[in-house]
C-alpha positions as protocol buffer text, in pm:
chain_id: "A"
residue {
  index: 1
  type: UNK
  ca { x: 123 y: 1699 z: -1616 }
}
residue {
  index: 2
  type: UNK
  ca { x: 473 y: 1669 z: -1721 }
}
residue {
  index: 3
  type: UNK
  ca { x: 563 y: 1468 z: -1473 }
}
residue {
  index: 4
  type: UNK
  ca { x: 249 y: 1231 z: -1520 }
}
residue {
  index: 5
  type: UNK
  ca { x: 325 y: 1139 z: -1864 }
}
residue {
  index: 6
  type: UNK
  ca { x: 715 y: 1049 z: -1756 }
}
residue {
  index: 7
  type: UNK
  ca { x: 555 y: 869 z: -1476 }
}
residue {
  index: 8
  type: UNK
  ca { x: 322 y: 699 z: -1700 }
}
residue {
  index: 9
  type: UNK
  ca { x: 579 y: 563 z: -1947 }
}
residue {
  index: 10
  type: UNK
  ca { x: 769 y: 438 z: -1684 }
}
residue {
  index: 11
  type: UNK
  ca { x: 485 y: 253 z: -1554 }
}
residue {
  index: 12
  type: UNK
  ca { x: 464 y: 108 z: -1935 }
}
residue {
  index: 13
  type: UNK
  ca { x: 752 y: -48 z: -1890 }
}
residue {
  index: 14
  type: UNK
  ca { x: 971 y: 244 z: -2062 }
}
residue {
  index: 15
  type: UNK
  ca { x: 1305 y: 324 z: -1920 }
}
residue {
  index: 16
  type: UNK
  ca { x: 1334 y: 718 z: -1949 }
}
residue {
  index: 17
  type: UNK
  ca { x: 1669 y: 837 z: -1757 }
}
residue {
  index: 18
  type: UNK
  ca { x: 1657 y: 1103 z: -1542 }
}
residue {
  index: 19
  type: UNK
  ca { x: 1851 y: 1353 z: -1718 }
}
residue {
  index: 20
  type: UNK
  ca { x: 1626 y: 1263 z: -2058 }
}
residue {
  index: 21
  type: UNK
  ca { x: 1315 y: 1343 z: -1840 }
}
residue {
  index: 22
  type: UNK
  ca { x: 1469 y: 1704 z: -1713 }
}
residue {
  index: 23
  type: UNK
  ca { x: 1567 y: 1783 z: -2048 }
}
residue {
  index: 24
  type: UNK
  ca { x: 1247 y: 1690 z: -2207 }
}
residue {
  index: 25
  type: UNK
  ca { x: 1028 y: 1921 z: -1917 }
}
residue {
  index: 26
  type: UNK
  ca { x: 1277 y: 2223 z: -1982 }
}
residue {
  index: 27
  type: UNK
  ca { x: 1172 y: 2206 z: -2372 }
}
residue {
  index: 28
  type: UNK
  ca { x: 806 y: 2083 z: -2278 }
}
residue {
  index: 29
  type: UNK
  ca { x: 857 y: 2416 z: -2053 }
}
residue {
  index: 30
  type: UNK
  ca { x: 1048 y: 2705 z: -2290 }
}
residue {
  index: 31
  type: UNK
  ca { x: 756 y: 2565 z: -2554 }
}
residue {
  index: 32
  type: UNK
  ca { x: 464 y: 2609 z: -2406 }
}
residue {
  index: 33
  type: UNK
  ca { x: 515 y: 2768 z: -2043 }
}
residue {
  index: 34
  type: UNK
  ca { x: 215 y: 3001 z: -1927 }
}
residue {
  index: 35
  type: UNK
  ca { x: 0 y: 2826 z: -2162 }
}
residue {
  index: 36
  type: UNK
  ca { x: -326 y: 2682 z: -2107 }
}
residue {
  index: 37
  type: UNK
  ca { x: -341 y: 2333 z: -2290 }
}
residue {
  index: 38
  type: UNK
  ca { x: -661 y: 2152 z: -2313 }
}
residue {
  index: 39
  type: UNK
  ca { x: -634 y: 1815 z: -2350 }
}
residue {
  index: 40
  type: UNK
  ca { x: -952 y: 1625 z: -2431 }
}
residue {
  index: 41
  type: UNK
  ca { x: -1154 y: 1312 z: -2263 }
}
residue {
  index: 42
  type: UNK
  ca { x: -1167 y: 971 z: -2431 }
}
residue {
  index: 43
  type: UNK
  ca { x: -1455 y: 965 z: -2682 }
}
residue {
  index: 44
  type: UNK
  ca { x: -1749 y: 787 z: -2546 }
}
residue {
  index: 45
  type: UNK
  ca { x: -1645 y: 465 z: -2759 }
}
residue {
  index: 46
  type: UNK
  ca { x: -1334 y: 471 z: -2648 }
}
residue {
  index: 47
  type: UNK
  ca { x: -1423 y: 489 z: -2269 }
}
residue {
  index: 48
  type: UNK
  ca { x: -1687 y: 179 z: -2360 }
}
residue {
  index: 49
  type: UNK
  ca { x: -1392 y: -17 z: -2459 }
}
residue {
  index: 50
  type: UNK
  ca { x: -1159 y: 90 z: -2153 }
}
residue {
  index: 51
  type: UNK
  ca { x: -1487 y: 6 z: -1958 }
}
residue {
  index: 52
  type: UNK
  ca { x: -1556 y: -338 z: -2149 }
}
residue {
  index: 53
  type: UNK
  ca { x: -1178 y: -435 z: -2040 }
}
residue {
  index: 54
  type: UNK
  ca { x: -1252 y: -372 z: -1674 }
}
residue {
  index: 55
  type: UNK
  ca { x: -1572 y: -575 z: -1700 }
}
residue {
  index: 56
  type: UNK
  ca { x: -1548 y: -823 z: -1394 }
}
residue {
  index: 57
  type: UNK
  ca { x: -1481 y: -496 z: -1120 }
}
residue {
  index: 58
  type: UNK
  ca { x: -1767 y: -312 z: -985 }
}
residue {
  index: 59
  type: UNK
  ca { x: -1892 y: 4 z: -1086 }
}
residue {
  index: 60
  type: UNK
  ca { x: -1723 y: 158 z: -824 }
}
residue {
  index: 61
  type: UNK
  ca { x: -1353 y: -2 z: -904 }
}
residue {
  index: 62
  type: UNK
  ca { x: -1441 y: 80 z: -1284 }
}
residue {
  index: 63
  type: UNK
  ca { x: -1486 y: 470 z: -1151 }
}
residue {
  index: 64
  type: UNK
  ca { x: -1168 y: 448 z: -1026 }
}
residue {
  index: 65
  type: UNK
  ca { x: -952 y: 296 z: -1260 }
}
residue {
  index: 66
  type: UNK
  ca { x: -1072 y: 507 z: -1539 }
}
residue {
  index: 67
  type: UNK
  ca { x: -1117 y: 845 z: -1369 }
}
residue {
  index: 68
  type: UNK
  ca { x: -1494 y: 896 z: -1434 }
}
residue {
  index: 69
  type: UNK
  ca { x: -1784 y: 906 z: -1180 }
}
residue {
  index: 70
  type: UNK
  ca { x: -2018 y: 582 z: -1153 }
}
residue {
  index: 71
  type: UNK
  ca { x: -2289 y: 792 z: -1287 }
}
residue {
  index: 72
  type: UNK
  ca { x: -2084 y: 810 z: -1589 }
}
residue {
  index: 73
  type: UNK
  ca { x: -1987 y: 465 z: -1589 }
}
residue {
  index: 74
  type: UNK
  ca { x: -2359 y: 338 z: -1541 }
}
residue {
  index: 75
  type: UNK
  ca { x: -2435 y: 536 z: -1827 }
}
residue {
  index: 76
  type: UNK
  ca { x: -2214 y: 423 z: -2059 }
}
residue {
  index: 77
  type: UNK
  ca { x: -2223 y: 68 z: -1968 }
}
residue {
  index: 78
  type: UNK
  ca { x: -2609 y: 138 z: -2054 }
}
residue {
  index: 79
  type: UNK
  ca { x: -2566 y: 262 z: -2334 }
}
residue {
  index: 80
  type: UNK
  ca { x: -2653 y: 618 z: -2275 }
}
């Protein structure tokens, strides 16, 4: 997960050296190592707006840029 979010800032456009990055896992690490950490899904309204932006793909390319199932994103495109 660590290595996501440095990932994902660099995608951003966010320079993050490589030492920066090892020092921030180590204190990510000595923090909260063993831990479970929950981290929650978008709120419904939020995933209707990720959704709305993605409008012109199909259900299935929605699904996968977003992470959800086309169930879900049938469901919330309908309201539901």
């Amino acid at each position: 997960m660590i290595h996501d979010l440095i990932r994902a800032l660099r995608d951003s456009g966010i320079d993050v050296p490589l030492d920066t990055a090892r020092q921030v896992e180590v204190k990510i690490r000595m923090q909260y190592g063993g831990e479970r950490v929950y981290v929650a899904s978008l709120p419904k309204q939020s995933r209707a707006v990720q959704l709305a932006k993605l409008e012109k793909r199909t259900q299935v390319q929605m699904a996968l840029a977003t992470g959800l199932s086309v169930r879900q994103v049938r469901r919330i495109r309908n309201g539901k």
